[in-house]
Residue frames as a rotation matrix with the C-alpha (Angstrom) as fourth column:
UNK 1
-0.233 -0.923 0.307 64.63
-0.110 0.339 0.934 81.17
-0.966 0.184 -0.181 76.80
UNK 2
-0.140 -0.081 0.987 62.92
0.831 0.532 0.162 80.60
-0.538 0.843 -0.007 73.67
UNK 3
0.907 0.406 -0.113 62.59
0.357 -0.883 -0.304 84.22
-0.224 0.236 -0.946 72.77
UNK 4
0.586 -0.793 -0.165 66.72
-0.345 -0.428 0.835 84.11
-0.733 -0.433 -0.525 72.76
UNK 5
0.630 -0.532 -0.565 68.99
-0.652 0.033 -0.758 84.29
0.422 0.846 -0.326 69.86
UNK 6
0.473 -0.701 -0.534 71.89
0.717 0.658 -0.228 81.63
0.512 -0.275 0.814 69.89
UNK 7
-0.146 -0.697 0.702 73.96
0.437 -0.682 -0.586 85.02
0.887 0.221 0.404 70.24
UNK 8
0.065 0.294 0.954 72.07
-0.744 -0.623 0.243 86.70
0.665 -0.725 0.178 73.22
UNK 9
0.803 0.005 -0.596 72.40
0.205 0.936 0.284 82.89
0.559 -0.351 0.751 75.02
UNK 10
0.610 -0.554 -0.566 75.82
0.753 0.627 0.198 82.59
0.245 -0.547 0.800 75.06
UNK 11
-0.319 -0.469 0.823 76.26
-0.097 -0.848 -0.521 86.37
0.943 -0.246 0.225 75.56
UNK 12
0.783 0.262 0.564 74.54
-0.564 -0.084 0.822 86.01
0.263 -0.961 0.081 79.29
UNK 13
0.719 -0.409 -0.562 77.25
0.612 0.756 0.234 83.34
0.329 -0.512 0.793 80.00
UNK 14
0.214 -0.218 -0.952 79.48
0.975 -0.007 0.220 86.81
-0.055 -0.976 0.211 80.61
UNK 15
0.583 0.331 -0.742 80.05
0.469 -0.883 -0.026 90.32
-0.663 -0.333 -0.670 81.00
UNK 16
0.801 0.035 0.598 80.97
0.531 -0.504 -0.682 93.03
0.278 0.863 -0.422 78.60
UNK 17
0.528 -0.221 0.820 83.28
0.171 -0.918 -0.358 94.56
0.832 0.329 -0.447 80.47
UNK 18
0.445 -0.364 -0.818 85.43
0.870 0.390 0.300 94.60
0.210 -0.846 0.490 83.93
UNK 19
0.899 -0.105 -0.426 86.59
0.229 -0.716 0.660 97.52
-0.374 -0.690 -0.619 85.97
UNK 20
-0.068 -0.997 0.020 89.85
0.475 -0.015 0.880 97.54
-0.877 0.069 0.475 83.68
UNK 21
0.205 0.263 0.943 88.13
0.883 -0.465 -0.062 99.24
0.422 0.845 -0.328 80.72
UNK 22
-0.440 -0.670 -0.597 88.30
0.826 -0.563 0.024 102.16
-0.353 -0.483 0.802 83.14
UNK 23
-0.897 0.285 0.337 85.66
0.078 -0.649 0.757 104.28
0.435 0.705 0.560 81.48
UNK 24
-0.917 0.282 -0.281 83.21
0.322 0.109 -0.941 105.83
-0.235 -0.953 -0.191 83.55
UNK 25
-0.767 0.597 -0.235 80.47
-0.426 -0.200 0.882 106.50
0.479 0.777 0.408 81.16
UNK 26
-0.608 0.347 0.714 77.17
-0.599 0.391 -0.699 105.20
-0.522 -0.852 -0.029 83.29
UNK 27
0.834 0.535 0.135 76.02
-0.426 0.780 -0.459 103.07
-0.350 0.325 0.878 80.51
UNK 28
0.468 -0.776 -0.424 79.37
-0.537 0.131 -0.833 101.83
0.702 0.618 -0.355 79.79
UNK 29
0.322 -0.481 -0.815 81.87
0.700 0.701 -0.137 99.35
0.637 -0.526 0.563 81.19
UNK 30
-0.165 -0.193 0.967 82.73
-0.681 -0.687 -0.253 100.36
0.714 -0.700 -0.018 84.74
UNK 31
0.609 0.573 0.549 82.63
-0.793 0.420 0.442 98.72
0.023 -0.704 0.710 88.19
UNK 32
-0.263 -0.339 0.903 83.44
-0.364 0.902 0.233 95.34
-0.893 -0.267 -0.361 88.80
UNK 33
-0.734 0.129 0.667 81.83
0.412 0.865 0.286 93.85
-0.540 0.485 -0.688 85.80
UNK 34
-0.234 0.814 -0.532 78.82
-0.676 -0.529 -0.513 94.95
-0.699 0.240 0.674 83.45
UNK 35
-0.877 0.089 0.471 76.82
0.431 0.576 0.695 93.15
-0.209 0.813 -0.544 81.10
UNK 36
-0.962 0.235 -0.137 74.48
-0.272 -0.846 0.458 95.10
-0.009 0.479 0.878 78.38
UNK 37
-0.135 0.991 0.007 71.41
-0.432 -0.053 -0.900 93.53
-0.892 -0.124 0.435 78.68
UNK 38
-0.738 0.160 0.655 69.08
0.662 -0.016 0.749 92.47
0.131 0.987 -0.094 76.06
UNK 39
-0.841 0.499 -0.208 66.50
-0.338 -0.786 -0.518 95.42
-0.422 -0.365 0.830 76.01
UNK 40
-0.491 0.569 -0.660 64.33
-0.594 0.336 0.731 93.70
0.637 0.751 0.173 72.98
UNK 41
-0.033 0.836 -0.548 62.88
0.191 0.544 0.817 91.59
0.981 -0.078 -0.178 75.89
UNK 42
0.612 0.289 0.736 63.11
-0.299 -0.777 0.554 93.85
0.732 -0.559 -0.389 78.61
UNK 43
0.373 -0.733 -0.569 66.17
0.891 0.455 -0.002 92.21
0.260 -0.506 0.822 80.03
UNK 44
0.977 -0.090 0.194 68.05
-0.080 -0.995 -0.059 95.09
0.198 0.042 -0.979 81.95
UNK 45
0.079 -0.996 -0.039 71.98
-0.461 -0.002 -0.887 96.17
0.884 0.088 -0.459 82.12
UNK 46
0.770 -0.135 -0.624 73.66
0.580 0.556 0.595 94.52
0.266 -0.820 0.506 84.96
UNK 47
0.383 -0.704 0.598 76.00
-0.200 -0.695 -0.691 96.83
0.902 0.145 -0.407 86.17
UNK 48
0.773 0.187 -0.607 78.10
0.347 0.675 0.651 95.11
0.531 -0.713 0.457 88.91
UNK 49
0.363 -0.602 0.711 80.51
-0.513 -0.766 -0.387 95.99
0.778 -0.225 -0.587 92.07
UNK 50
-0.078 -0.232 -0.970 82.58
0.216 0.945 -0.244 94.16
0.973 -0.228 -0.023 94.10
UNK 51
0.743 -0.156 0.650 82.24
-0.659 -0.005 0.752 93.99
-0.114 -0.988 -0.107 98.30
UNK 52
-0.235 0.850 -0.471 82.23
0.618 0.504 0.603 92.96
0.750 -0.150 -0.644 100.79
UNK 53
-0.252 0.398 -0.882 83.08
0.940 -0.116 -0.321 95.03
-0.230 -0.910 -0.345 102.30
UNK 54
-0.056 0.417 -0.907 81.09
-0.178 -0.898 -0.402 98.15
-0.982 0.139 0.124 100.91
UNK 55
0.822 0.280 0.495 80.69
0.376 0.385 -0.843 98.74
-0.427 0.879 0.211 97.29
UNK 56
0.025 -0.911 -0.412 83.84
0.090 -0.408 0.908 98.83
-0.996 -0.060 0.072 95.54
UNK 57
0.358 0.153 0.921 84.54
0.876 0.287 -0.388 100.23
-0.324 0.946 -0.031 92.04
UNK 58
-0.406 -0.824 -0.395 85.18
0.765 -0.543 0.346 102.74
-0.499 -0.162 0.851 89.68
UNK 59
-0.232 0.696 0.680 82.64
0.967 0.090 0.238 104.87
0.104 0.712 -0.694 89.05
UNK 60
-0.511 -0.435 0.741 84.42
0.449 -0.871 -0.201 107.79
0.733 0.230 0.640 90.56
UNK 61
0.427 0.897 0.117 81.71
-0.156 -0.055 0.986 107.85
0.891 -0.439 0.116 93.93
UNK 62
-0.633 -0.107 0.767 82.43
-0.774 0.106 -0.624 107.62
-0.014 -0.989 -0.149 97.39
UNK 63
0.242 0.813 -0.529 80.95
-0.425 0.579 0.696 104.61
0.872 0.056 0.486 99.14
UNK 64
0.572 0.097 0.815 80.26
-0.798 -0.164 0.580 103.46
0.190 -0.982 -0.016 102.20
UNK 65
-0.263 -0.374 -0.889 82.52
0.061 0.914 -0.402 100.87
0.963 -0.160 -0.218 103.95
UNK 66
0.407 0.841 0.356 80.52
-0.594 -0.053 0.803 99.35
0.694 -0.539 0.478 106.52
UNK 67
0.153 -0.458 0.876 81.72
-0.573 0.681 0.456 96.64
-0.805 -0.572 -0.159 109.36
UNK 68
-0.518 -0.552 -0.653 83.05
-0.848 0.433 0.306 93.79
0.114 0.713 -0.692 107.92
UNK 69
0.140 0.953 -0.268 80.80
-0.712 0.285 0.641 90.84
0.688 0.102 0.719 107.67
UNK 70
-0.649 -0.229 -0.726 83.05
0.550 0.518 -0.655 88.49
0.526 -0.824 -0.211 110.64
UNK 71
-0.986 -0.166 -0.025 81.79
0.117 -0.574 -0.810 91.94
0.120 -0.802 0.585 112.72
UNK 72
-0.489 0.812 -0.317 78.42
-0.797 -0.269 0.541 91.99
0.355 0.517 0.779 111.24
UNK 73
0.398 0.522 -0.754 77.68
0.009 0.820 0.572 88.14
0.917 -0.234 0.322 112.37
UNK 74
-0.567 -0.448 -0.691 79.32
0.627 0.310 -0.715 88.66
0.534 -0.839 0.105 115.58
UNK 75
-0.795 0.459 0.396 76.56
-0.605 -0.649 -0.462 90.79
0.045 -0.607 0.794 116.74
UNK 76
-0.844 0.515 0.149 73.94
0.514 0.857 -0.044 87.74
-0.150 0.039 -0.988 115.94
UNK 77
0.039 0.926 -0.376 71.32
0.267 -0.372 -0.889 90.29
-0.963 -0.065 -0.261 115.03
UNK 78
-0.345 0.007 0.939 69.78
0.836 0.457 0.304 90.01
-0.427 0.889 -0.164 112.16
UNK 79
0.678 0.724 -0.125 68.59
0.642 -0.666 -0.380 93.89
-0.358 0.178 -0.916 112.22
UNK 80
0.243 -0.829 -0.503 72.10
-0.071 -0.532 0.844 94.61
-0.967 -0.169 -0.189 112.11
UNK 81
-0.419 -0.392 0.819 72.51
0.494 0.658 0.568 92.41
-0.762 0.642 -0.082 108.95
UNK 82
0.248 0.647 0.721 69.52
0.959 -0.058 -0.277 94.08
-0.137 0.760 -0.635 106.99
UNK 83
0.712 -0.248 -0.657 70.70
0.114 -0.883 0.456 97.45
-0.693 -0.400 -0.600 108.10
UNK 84
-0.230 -0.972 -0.053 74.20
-0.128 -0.023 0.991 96.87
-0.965 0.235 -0.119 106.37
UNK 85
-0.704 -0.088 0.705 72.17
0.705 0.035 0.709 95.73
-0.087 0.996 0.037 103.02
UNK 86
0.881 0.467 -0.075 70.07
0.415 -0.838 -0.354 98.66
-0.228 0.281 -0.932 102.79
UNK 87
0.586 -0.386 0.712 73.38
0.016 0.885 0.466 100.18
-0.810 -0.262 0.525 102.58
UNK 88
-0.536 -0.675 0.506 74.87
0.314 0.397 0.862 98.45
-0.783 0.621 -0.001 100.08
UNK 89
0.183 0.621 0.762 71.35
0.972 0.004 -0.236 99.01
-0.150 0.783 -0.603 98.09
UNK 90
0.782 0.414 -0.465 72.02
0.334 -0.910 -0.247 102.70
-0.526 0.038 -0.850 98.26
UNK 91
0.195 -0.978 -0.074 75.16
-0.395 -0.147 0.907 102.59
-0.898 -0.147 -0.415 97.42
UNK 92
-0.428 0.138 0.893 74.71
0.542 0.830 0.131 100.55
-0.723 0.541 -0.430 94.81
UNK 93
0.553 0.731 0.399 71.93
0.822 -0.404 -0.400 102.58
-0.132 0.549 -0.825 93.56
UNK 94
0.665 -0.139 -0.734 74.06
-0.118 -0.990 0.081 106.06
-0.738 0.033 -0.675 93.71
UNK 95
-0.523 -0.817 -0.245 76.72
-0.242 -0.134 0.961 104.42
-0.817 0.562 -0.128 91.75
UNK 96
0.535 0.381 -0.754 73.76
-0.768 0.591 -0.247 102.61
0.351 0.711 0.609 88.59
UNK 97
-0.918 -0.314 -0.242 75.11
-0.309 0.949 -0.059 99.42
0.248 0.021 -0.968 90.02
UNK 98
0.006 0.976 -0.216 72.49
-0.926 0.087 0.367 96.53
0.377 0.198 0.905 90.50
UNK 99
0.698 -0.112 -0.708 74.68
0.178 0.984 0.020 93.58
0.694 -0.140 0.706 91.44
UNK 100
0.427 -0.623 0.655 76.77
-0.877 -0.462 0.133 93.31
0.220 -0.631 -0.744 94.51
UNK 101
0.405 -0.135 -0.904 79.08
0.172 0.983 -0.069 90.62
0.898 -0.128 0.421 94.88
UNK 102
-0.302 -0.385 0.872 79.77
-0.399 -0.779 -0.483 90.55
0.866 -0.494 0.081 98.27
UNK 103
0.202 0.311 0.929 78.24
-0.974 -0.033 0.223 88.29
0.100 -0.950 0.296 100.15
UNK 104
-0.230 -0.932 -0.279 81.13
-0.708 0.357 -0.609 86.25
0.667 0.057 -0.742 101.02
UNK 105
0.458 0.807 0.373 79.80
-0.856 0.288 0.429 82.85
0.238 -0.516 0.823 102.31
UNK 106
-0.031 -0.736 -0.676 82.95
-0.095 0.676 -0.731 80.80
0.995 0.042 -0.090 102.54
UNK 107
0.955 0.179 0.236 83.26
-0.195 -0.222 0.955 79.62
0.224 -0.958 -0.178 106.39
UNK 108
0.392 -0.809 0.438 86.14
-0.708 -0.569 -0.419 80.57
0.588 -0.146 -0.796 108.30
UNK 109
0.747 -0.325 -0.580 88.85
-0.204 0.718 -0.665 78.04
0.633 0.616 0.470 108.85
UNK 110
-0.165 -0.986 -0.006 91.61
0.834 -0.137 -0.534 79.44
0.526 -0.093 0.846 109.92
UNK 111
0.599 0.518 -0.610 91.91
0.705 -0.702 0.096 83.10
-0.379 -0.488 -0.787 112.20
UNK 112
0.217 -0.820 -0.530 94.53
0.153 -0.507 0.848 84.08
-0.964 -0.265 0.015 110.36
UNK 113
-0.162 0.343 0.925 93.19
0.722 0.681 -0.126 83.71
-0.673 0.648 -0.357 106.90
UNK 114
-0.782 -0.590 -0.200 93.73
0.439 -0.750 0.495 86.42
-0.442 0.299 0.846 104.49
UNK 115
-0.745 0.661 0.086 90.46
-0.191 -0.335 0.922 86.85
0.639 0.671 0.376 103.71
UNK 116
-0.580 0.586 -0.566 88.58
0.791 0.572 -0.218 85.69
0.195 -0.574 -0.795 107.03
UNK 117
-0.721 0.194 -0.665 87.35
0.180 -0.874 -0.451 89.25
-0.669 -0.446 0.595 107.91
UNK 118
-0.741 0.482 -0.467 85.45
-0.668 -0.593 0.449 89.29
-0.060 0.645 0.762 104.76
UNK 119
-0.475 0.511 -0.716 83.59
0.485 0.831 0.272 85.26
0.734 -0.218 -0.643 105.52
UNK 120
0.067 0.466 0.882 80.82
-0.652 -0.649 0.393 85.89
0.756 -0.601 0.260 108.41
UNK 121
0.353 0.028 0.935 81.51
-0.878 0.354 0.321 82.87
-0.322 -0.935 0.150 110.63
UNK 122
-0.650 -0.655 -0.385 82.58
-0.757 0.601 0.255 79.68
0.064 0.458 -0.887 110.98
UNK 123
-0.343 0.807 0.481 79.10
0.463 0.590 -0.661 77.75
-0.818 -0.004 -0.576 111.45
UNK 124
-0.891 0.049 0.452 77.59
0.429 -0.239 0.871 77.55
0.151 0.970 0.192 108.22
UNK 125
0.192 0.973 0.128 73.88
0.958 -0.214 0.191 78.27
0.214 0.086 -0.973 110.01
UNK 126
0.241 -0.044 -0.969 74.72
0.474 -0.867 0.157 81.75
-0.847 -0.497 -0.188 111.33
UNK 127
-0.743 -0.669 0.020 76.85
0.070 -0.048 0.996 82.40
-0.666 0.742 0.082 107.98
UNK 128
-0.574 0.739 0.354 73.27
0.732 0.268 0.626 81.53
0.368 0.619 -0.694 106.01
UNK 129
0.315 0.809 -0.497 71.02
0.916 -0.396 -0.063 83.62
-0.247 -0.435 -0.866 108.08
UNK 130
0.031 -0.544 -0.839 73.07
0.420 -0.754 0.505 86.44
-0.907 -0.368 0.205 108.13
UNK 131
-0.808 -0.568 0.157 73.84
0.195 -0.006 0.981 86.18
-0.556 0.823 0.115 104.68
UNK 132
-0.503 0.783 0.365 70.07
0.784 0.236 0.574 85.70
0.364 0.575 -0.733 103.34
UNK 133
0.393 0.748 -0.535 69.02
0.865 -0.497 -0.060 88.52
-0.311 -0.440 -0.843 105.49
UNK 134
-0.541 -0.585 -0.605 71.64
-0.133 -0.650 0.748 91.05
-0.831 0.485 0.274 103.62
UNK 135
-0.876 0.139 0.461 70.54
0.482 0.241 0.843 89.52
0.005 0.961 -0.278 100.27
UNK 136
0.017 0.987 0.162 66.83
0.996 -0.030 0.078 90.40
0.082 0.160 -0.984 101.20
UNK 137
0.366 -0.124 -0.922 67.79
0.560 -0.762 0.325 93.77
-0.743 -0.636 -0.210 102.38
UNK 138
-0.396 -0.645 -0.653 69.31
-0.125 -0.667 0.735 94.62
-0.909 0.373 0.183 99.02
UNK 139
-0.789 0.528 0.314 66.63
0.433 0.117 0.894 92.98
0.436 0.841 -0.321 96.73
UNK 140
0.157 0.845 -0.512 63.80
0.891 -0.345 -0.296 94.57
-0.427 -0.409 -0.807 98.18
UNK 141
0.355 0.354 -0.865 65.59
0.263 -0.926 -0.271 97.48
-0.897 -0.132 -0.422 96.85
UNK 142
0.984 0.172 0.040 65.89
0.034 0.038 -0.999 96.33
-0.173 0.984 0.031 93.57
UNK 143
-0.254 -0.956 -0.149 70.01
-0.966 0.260 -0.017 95.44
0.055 0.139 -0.989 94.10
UNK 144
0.795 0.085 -0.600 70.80
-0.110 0.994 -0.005 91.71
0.596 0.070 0.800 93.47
UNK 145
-0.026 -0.835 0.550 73.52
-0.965 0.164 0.203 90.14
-0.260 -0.526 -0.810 96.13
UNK 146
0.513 0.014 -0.859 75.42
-0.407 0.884 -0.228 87.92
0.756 0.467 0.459 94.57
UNK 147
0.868 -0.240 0.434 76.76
-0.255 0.534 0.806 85.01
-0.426 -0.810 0.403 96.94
UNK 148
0.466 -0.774 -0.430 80.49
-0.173 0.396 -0.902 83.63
0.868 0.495 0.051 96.39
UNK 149
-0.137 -0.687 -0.714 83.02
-0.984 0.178 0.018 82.27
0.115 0.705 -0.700 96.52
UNK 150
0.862 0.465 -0.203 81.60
-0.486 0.871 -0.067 78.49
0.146 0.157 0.977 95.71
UNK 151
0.323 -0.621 -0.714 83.96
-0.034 0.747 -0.664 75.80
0.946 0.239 0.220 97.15
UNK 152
0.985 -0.127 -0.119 86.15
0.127 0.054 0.990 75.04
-0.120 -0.990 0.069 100.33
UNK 153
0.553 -0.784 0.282 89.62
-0.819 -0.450 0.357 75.64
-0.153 -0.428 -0.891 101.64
UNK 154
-0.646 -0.756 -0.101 91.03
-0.762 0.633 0.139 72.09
-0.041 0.166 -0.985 100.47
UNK 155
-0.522 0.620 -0.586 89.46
-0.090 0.643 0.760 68.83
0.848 0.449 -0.280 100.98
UNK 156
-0.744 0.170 0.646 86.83
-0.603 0.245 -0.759 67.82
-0.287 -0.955 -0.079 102.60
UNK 157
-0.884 0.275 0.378 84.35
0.265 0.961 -0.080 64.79
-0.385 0.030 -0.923 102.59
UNK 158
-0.723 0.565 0.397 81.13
0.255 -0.316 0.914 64.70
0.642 0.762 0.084 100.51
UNK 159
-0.194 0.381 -0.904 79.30
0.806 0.587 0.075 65.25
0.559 -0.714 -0.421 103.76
UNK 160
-0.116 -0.328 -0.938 80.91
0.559 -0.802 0.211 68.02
-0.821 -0.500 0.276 105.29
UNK 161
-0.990 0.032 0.141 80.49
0.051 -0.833 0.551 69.84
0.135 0.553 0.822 101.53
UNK 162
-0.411 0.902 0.136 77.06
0.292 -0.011 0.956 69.16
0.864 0.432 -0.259 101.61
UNK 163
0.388 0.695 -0.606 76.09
0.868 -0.053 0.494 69.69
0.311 -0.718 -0.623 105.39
UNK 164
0.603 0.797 -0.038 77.88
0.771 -0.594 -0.229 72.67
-0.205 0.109 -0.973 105.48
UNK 165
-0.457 -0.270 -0.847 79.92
0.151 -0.962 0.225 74.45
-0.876 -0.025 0.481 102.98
UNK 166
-0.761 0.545 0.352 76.98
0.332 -0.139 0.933 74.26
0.558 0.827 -0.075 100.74
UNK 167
-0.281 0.795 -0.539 74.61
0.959 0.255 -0.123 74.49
0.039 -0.551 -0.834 103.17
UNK 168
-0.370 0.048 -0.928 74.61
0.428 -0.878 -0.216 78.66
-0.825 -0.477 0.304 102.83
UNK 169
-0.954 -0.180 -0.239 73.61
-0.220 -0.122 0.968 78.26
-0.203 0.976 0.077 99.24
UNK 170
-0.667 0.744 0.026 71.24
0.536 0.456 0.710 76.28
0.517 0.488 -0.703 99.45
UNK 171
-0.341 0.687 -0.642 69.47
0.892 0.022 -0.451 78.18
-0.296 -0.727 -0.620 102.27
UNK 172
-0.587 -0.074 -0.806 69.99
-0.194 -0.954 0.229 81.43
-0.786 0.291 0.546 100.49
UNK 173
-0.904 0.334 -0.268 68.54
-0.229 0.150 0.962 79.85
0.362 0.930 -0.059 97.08
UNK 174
-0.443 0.834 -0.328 65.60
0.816 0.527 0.236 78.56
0.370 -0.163 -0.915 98.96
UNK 175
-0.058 0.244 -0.968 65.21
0.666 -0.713 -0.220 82.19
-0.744 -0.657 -0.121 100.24
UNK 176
0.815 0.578 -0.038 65.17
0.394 -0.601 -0.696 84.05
-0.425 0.552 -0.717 97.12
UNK 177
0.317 -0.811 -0.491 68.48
-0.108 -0.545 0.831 84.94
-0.942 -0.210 -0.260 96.81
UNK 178
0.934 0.187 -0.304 69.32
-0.287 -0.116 -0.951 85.92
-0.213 0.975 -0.055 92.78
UNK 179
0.749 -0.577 -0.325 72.42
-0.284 0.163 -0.945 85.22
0.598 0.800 -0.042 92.23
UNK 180
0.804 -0.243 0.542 75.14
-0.373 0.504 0.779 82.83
-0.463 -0.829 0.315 93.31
């Protein structure tokens, strides 16, 4: 941090660019998101794509679209999970992406939830495992998986946020997981 201009600071705080620039240049905006790096201290581009389910963007590529991560934790195997982020890492890697947001750690609520197919369960420990074994599966190969979507479906007691719809964060962060 102390090698960082004010300027290069509060440029990390977000991205250059968003999948509406439309411009498929592979150092250029594209994707979900991008952000340029600082190169002066070997910082590198981020070049990001949204899941979960596959990588999704515009960078003019085919990509896989794997199960969906409900189907993914409903097999309880965790070979299945790592399987699915390899993957994403290739996928990733064919398009110059590096970030995948995509692992969708909200727990499921509701079965009828317009987004429930894209949550892996409704127990936050399965949800965590599952989740941290993707993440590893896609940093080993030099992809970051970002976790989301911080928060809960309405209220709920400081208890229940902390025991578990945080509780996939924190296990992921305590695993290595880069970005959240």
């Amino acid at each position: 941090m102390a090698s960082l201009t004010k300027s290069e600071m509060l440029n990390m705080l977000s991205g250059d660019g968003s999948m509406a620039d439309f411009n498929y240049d592979v150092y250029k905006n594209y994707g979900t998101g991008y952000w340029k790096g600082i190169s002066r201290l070997g910082i590198p581009i981020l070049r990001m794509y949204d899941g979960p389910m596959g990588v999704r963007g515009n960078s003019g590529q085919e990509t896989t679209k794997p199960n969906s991560n409900l189907s993914i934790a409903s097999s309880f195997n965790k070979d299945v999970a790592y399987a699915v982020g390899t993957v994403y890492a290739a996928d990733q890697r064919a398009n110059s992406g590096n970030v995948q947001f995509g692992l969708q750690v909200d727990l499921i609520r509701t079965p009828n939830g317009a987004r429930t197919f894209d949550d892996y369960s409704e127990d936050w420990y399965l949800t965590s495992v599952m989740s941290s074994v993707q993440s590893a599966a896609m940093q080993e190969r030099n992809v970051m998986g970002c976790l989301k979507h911080m928060g809960t479906y309405g209220y709920v007691d400081e208890q229940t946020l902390y025991e578990s719809w945080l509780y996939p964060y924190i296990y992921n962060a305590d695993r290595g997981t880069a970005s959240m």
